[in-house]
C-alpha positions in Angstrom: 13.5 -62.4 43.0 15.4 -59.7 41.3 13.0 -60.6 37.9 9.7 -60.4 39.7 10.1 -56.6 40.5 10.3 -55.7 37.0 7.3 -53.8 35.5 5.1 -56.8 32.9 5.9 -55.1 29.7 9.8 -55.4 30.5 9.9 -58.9 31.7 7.6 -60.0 29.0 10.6 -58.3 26.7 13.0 -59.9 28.5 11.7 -63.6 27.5 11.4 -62.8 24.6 15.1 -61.6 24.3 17.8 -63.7 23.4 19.2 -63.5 26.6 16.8 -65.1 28.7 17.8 -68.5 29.8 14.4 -69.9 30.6 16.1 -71.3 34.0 17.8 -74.3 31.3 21.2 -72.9 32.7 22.6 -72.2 29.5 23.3 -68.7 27.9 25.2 -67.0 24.9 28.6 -67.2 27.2 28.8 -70.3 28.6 31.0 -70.5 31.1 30.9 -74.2 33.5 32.0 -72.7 37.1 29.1 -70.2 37.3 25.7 -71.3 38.9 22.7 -71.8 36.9 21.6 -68.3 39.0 24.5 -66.3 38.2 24.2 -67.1 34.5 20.9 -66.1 35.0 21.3 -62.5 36.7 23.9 -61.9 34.0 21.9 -62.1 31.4 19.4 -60.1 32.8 21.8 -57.3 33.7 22.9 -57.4 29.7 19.2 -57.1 29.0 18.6 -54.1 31.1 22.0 -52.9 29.8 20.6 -53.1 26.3 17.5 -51.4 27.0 19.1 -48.4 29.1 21.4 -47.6 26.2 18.7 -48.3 23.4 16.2 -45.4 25.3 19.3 -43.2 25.6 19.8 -43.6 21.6 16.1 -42.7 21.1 16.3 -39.6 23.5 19.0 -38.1 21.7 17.8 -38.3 18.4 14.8 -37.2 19.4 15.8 -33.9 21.2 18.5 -33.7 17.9 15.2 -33.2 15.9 13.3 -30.9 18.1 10.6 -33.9 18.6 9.0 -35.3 21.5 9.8 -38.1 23.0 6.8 -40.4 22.5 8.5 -43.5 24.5 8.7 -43.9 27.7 11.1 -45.2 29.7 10.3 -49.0 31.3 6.4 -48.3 30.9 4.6 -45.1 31.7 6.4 -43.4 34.7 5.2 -39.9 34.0 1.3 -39.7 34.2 1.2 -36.5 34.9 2.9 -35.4 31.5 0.7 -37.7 29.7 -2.1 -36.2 31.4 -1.2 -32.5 30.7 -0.6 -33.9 27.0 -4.0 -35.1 26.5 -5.4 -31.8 28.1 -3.0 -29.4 25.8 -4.6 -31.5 22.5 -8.2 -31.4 23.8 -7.6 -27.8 24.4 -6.0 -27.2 20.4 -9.0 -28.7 19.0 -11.6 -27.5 21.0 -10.0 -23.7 20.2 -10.0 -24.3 16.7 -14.1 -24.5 16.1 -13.9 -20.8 17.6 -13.9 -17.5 16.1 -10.8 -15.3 16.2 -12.9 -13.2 18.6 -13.4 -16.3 20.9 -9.7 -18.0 20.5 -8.4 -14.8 21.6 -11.0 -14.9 25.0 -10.1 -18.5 25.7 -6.8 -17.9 25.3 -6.4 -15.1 27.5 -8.5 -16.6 30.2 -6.7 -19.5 30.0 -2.9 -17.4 30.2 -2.1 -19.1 27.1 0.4 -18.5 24.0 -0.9 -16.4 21.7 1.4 -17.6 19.0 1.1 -21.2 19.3 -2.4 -21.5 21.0 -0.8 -23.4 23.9 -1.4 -23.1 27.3 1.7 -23.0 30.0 3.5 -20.3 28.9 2.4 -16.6 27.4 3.3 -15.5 23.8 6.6 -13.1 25.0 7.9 -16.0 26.4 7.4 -18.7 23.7 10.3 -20.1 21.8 9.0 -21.1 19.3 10.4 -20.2 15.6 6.9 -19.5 14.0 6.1 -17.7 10.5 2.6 -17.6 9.1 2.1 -18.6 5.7 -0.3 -15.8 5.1 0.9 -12.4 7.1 4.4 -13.6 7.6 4.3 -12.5 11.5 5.3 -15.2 13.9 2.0 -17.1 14.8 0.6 -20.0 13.8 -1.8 -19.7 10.7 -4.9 -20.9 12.7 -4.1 -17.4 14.5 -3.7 -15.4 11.6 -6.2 -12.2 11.8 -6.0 -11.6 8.0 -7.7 -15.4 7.6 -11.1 -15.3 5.3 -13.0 -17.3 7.7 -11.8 -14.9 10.6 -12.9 -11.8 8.5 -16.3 -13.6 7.5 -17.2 -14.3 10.9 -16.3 -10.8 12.0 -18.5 -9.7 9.3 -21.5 -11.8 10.8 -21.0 -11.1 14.2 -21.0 -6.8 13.2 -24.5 -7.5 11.4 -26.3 -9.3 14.3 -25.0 -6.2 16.4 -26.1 -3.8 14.2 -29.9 -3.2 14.0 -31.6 -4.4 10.3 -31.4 -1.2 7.9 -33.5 -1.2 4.6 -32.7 0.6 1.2 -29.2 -0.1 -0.7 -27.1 0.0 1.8 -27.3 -3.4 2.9 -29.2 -4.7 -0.1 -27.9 -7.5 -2.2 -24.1 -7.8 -2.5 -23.0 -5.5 -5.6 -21.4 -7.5 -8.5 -20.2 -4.1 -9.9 -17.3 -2.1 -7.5 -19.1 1.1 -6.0 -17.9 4.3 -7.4 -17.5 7.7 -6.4 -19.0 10.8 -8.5 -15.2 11.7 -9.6 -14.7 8.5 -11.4 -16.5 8.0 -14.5 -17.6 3.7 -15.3 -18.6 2.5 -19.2 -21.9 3.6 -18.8 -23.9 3.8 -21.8 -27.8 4.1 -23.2 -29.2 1.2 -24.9 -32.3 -0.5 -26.2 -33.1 -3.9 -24.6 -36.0 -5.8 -25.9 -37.1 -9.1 -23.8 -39.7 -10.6 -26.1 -42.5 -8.6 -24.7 -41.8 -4.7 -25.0 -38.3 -2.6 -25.8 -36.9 -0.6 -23.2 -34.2 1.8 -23.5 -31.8 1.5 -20.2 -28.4 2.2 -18.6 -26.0 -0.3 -19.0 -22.4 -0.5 -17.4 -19.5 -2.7 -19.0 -17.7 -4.1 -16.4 -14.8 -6.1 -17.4 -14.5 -7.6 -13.8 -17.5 -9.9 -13.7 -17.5 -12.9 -15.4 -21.0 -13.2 -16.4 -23.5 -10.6 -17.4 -26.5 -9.2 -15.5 -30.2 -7.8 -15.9 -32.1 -6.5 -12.9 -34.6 -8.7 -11.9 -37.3 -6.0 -12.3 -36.5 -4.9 -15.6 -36.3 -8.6 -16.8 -39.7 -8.2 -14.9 -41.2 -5.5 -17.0 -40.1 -6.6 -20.5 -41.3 -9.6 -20.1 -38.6 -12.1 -20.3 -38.8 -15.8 -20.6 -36.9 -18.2 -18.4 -34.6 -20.2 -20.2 -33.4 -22.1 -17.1 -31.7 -21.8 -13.3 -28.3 -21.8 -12.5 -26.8 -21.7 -9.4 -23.5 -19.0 -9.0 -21.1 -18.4 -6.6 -20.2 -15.3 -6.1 -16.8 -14.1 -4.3 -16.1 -10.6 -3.0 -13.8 -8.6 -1.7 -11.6 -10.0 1.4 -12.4 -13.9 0.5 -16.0 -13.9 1.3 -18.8 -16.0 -0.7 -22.4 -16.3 -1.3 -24.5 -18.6 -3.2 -27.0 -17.5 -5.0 -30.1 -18.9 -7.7 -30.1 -16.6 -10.8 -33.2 -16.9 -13.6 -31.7 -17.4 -17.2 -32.7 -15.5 -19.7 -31.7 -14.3 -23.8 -32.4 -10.4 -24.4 -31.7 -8.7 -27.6 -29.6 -5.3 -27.3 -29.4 -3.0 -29.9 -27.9 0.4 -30.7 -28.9 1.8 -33.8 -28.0 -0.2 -36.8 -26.0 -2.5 -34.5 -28.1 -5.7 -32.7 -26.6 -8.3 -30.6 -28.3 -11.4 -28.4 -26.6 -11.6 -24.7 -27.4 -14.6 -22.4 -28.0 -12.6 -18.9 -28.7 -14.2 -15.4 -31.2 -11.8 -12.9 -29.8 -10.0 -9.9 -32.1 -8.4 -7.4 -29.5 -5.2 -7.3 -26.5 -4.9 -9.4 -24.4 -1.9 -7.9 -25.0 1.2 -6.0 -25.9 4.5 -7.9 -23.5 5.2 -10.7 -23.4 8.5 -11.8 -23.6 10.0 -15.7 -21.2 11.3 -17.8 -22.5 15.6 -16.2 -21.3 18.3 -18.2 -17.3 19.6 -18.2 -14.9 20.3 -20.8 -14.5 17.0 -21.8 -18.1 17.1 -23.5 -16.9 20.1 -25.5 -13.8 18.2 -26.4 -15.2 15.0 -27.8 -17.1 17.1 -29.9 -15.0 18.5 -31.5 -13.7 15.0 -32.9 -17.3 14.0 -33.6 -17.8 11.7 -30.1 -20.7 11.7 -28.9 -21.9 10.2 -25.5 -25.1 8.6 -25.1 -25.1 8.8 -21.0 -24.9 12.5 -20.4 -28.7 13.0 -18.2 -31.2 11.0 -15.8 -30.5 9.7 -12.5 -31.8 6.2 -13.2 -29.9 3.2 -12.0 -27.6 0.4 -13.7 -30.3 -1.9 -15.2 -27.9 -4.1 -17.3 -24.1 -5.0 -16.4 -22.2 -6.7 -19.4 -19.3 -8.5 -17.7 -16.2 -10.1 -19.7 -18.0 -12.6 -21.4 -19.4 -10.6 -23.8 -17.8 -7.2 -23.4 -14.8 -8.1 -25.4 -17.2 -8.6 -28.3 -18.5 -4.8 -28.3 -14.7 -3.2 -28.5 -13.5 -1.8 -31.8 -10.3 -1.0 -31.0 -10.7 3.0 -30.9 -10.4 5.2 -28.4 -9.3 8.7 -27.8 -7.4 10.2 -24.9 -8.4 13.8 -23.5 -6.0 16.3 -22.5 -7.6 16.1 -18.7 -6.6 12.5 -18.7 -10.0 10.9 -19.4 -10.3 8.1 -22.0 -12.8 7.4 -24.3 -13.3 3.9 -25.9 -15.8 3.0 -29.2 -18.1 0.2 -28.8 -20.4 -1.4 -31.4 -23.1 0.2 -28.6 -21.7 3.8 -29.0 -18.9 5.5 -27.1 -17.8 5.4 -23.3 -16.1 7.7 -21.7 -14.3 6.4 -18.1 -11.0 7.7 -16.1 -10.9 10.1 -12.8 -12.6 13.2 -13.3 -10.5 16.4 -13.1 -10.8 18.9 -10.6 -11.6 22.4 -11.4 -8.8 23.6 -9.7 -7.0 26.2 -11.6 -3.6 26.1 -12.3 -2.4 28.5 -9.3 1.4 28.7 -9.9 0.5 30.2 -13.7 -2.1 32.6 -11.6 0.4 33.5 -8.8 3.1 34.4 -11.3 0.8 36.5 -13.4 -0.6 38.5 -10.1 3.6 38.6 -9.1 3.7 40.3 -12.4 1.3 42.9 -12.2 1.7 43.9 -8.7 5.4 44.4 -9.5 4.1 46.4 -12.1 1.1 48.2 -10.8 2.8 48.7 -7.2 6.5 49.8 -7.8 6.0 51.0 -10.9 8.6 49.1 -12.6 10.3 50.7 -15.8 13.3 51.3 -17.3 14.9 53.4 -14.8 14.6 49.8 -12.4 17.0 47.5 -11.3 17.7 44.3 -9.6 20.2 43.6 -7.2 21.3 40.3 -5.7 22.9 40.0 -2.2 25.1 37.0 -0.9 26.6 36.0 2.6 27.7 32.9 4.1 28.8 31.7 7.5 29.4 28.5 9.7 26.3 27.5 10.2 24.1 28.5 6.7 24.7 30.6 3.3 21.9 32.9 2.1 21.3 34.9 -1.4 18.5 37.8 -1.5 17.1 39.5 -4.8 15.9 43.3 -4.7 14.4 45.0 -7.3 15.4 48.9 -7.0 12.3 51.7 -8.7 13.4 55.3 -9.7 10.0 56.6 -10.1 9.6 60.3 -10.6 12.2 61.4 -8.4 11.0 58.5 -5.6 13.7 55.2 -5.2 11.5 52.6 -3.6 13.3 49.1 -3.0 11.6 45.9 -2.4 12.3 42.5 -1.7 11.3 40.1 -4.1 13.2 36.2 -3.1 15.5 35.1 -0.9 16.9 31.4 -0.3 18.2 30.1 2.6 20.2 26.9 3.2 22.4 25.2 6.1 25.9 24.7 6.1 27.5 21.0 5.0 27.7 19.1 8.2 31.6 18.5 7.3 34.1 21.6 8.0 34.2 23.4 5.0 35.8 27.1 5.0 34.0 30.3 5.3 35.4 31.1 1.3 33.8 28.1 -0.2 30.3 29.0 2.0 30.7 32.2 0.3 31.0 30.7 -3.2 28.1 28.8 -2.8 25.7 31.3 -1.5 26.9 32.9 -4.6 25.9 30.4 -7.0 22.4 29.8 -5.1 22.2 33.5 -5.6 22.8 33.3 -9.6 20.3 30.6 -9.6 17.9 32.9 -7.6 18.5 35.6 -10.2 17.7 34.0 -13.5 14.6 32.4 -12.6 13.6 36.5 -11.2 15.0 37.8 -14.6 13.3 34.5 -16.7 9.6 35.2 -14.6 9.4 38.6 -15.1 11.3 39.3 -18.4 13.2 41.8 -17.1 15.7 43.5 -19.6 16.9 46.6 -17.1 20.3 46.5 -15.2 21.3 44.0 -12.7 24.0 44.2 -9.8 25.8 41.5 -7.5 26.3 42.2 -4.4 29.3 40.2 -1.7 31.0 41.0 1.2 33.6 38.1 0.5 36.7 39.6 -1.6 37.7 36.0 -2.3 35.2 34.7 -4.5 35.4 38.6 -6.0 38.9 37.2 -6.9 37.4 34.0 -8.2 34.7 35.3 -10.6 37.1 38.6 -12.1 39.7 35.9 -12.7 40.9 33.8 -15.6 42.9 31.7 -13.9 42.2 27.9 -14.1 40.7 27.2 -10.2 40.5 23.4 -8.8 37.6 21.8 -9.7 35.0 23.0 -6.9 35.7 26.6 -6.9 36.3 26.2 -11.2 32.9 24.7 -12.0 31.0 26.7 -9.9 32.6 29.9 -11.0 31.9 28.6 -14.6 28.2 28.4 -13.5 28.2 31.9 -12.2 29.9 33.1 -15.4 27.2 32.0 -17.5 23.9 33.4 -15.3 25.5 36.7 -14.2 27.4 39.3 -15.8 31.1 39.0 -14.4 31.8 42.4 -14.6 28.6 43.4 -12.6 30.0 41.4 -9.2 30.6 44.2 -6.2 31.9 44.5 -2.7 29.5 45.4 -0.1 30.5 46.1 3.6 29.3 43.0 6.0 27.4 45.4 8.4 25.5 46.8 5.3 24.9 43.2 3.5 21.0 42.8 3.6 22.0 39.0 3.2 24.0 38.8 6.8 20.3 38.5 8.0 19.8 35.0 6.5 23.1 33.7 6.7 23.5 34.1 10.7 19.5 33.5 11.4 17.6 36.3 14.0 14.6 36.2 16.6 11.7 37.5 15.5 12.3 40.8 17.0 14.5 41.3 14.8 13.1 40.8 11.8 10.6 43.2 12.9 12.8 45.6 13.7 15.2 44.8 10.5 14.8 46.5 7.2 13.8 43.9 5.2 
């Protein structure tokens, strides 16, 4: 009785166990005053004993390793786990057919994991350890954004949006990278002759193709033979492929004395326009060396691209650099010129320091009878140093500012003395780049309201080593001798140090 409620798959295990008895009476333990029945429900009971500890075993290991438990305990007791299973796969590999676009749609419709494109639980609440191979976030790879299919498909989807445009902007894909007028490409004049007629065209060297290219209409027009198909495919930028049939053909180029043959497949379009070497200083420059560049006018587009399979044959080895930066590299097809253009901005510090000099001059009438003084505070908070340069112009003292420097306080306490000392030393900074800039050879003066550092710089004592090597550095950009005491309330530099509103600046006499 106690056998026949057992599921089929156990009690078919159980007769086949070494327990089972097969109602013959006898058993592993054989013991004469049991009953044939006993010895039977004993051996059962080790059976189910067995069984319990062998599932136990398997669970364990099983959550040890972070895996699912694929057996089930007596026979399948949990439908509705298989059942939500078999709906979680169907749901993994139905998602992954879609688009990013879609996944993420599904997904959200279906409150799902965005990390692990699960259902039952939502990405900030997913425990799973996760690390794409590709981005390195925490998502599965399948989710990964930055994926080439993803980006392809985004691609497609933006161009059946989009109405169809004509002209180059969505022509052919460009084998060449598009360039900006500031950037000048190996551009260069030559003579192409297909069999049927010489043409002289623009070709571009471009190192980053692997083959070499002829417009199909110039192939077209000189009358070039077909030497055969071959089919190419060509990958761009951010993964994506294309496929494409390409003519064969042999053309001659030539450059002067120099002639070479080039095996060239047809493109309808090779690259966007490409401007020509215009006019600049840098034309002027190579001429003077005796370089002269053979794409310097016209407007017509890139009618041959020789890629690396045969540009390495055209280098000589020479090249020149510019002084704007621009290189220039001889080819047995002339010279090519290529780097980012310079702009025609002038040099403004040189101009502003020249205009500084003549307004000094022009304005305050600076002569011999000027000088400049230099003005240092300090306090808790920030340490200033101020120059003025002093005119005595026929009988008139006019006084103008001409730079001042500001800066805060060390966070850590530091006393008022060494503040003072360092404004000082910011201040002889100040005033030999005045003195440098403007060449000034009249008398100079040093102002402080601190009779400390006075004491410092007039001494010849041996100082510790902070208040030493900065009185060194004063010592050898001012005159020692020319260091004076000012009164704090008359210290132009009190303004800087302590910081105002901007009332009072206005109302200061700065």
């Amino acid at each position: 009785v106690s056998a026949s409620g057992l599921p089929e798959q156990l009690l078919r295990a159980w007769q086949r166990s070494p327990q089972y008895t097969g109602g013959r009476g006898k058993s592993n333990n054989d013991d004469p005053n049991q009953s044939p029945l006993e010895k039977r429900l004993e051996s059962l009971l080790c059976f189910l004993k067995g069984e319990v500890e062998g599932e136990q075993r398997i669970l364990l290991a099983s959550e040890s390793f972070g895996l699912r438990s694929v057996v089930s305990n007596g026979g399948n007791k949990n439908p509705d786990g298989n059942r939500q299973r078999h709906m979680q796969k169907t749901f993994e590999q139905k998602v992954q057919a879609f688009t990013f676009e879609r996944k993420k749609e599904l997904i959200m419709k279906k409150k799902g994991c965005f990390r692990r494109l699960v259902t039952g639980h939502q990405a900030k609440r997913c425990p799973a350890r996760l690390q794409c191979v590709i981005c390195a976030k925490s998502h599965v790879t399948s989710m990964c954004s930055e994926l080439p299919a993803h980006k392809q498909n985004s691609c497609k989807s933006n161009e059946k949006r989009e109405p169809e445009k004509t002209g180059t902007e969505f022509g052919e894909p460009a084998l060449a990278n598009y360039s900006c007028s500031h950037v000048f490409l190996q551009t260069l004049c030559v003579q192409v002759n297909g069999g049927s007629s010489v043409r002289e065209v623009r070709a571009l060297i471009d190192t980053g193709s692997q083959r070499s290219y002829i417009l199909a209409s110039t192939a077209l027009d000189l009358g070039c033979t077909s030497k055969g198909k071959e089919r190419i495919i060509h990958s761009l930028f951010g993964g994506a492929e294309t496929m494409q049939n390409h003519n064969c053909y042999h053309i001659n180029v030539s450059k002067d004395d120099y002639y070479c043959n080039v095996k060239v497949l047809d493109q309808p379009s090779i690259c966007n326009t490409v401007s020509h070497i215009f006019y600049g200083p840098w034309i002027n420059e190579l001429e003077e060396v005796g370089i002269r560049l053979s794409d310097t006018s016209g407007s017509d587009p890139i009618e041959l691209l020789i890629g690396a399979d045969f540009a390495g044959k055209l280098y000589t080895g020479r090249r020149h650099i510019l002084k704007n930066g621009l290189v220039a590299v001889e080819t047995t097809l002339g010279w090519a010129l290529m780097g980012q253009v310079p702009t025609s901005k002038p040099d403004t510090s040189t101009t502003n320091v020249q205009s500084f000099k003549d307004w000094i001059r022009n304005e305050t009438g600076i002569s011999q009878d000027s000088s400049l003084h230099l003005f240092c505070d300090a306090s808790k908070n920030a340490y200033a140093a101020v120059v003025f340069l002093k005119v005595c112009h026929q009988g008139e003292v006019h006084v103008n500012l001409l730079l001042a420097k500001t800066r805060v306080a060390p966070l850590r306490g530091m006393t008022i003395p060494r503040l003072e000392l360092l404004a000082a030393t910011i201040g002889a900074r100040l005033y030999a780049s005045v003195k440098e800039s403007l060449n000034f050879e009249g008398k100079s003066f040093f102002w402080s309201d601190s009779s400390t550092i006075l004491c410092w710089i007039g001494g010849s004592e041996e100082w510790a080593p902070f208040v030493g090597n900065r009185v060194k550095e004063i010592g050898s950009l001012t005159d020692c001798k020319s260091w004076r005491h000012v009164p704090g309330e008359l210290n132009p530099a009190d303004l800087p140090s302590k910081g105002c509103s901007g009332l009072q600046l206005l109302e200061a006499r700065w």
